[in-house]
VMD Tcl script that draws the C-alpha trace (Angstrom):
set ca {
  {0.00 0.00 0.00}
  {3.04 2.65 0.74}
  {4.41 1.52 -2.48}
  {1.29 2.74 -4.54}
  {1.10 6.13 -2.51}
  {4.63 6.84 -3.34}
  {4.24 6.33 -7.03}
  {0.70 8.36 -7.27}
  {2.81 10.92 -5.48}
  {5.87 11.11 -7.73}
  {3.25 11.05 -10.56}
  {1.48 14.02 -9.23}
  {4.29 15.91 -8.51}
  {5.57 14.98 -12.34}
  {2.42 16.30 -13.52}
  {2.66 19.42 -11.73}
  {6.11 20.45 -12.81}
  {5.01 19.53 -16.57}
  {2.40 21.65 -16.41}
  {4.41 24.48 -15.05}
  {7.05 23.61 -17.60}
  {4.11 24.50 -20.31}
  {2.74 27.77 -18.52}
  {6.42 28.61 -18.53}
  {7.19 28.21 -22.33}
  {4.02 28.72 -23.75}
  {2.80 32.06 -23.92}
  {-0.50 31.92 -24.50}
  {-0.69 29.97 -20.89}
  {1.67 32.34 -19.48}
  {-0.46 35.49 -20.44}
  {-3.60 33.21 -19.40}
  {-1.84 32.74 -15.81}
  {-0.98 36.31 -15.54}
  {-4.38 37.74 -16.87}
  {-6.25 35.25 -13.46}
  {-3.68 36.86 -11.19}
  {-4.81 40.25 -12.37}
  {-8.17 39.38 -11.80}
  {-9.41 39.67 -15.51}
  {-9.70 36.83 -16.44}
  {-11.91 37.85 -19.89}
  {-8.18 39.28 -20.81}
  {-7.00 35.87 -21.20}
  {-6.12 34.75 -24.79}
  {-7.11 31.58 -24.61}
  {-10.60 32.56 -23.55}
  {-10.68 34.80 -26.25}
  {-10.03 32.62 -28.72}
  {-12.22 29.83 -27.24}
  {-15.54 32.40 -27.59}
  {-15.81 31.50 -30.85}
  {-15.43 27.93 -30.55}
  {-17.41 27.77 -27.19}
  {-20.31 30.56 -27.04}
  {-22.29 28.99 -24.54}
  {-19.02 28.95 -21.81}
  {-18.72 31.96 -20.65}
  {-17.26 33.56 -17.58}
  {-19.57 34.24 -14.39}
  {-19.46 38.08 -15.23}
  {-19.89 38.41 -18.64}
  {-23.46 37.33 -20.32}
  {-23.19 34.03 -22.52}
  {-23.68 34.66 -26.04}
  {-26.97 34.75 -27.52}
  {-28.10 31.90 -30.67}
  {-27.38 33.39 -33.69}
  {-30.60 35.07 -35.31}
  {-30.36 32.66 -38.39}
  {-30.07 29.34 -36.88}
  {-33.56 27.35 -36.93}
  {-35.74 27.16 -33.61}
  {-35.60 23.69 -32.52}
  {-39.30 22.39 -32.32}
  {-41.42 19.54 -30.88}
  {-42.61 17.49 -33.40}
  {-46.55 17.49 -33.76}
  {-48.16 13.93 -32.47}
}
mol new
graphics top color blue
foreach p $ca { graphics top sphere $p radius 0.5 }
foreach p [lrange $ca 0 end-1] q [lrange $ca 1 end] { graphics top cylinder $p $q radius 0.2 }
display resetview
């Protein structure tokens, strides 16, 4: 049982430093991680290029985008 702790530990701590390794050279991340520690997080890049992609995920501030005006209204069928 100690054995399997260990290694779930050195895989979580692997994991961490990876993923700092990634906010350090990427920097889109890096800008992301800065832009949270400001507090504005809407300043992020990767949540602004993710508002196209994503309209409906939006942050708790900021209204979700509305259904475009040309996409068909899902119906019921008639029975």
């Amino acid at each position: 049982m100690e054995q399997g702790s260990r290694s779930l530990l050195i895989i979580l701590c692997v994991a961490l430093l990876l993923g700092a390794v990634v906010v350090g050279v990427h920097p889109a991340y890096r800008k992301a991680l800065v832009s949270i520690a400001k507090g504005q997080p809407a300043e992020s890049p990767i949540w602004k290029a993710n508002k196209d992609y994503y309209p409906d995920v939006s942050l708790p501030d900021a209204p979700a985008a509305s259904p475009a005006a040309d996409a068909p209204a899902e119906t019921a069928p008639a029975i």
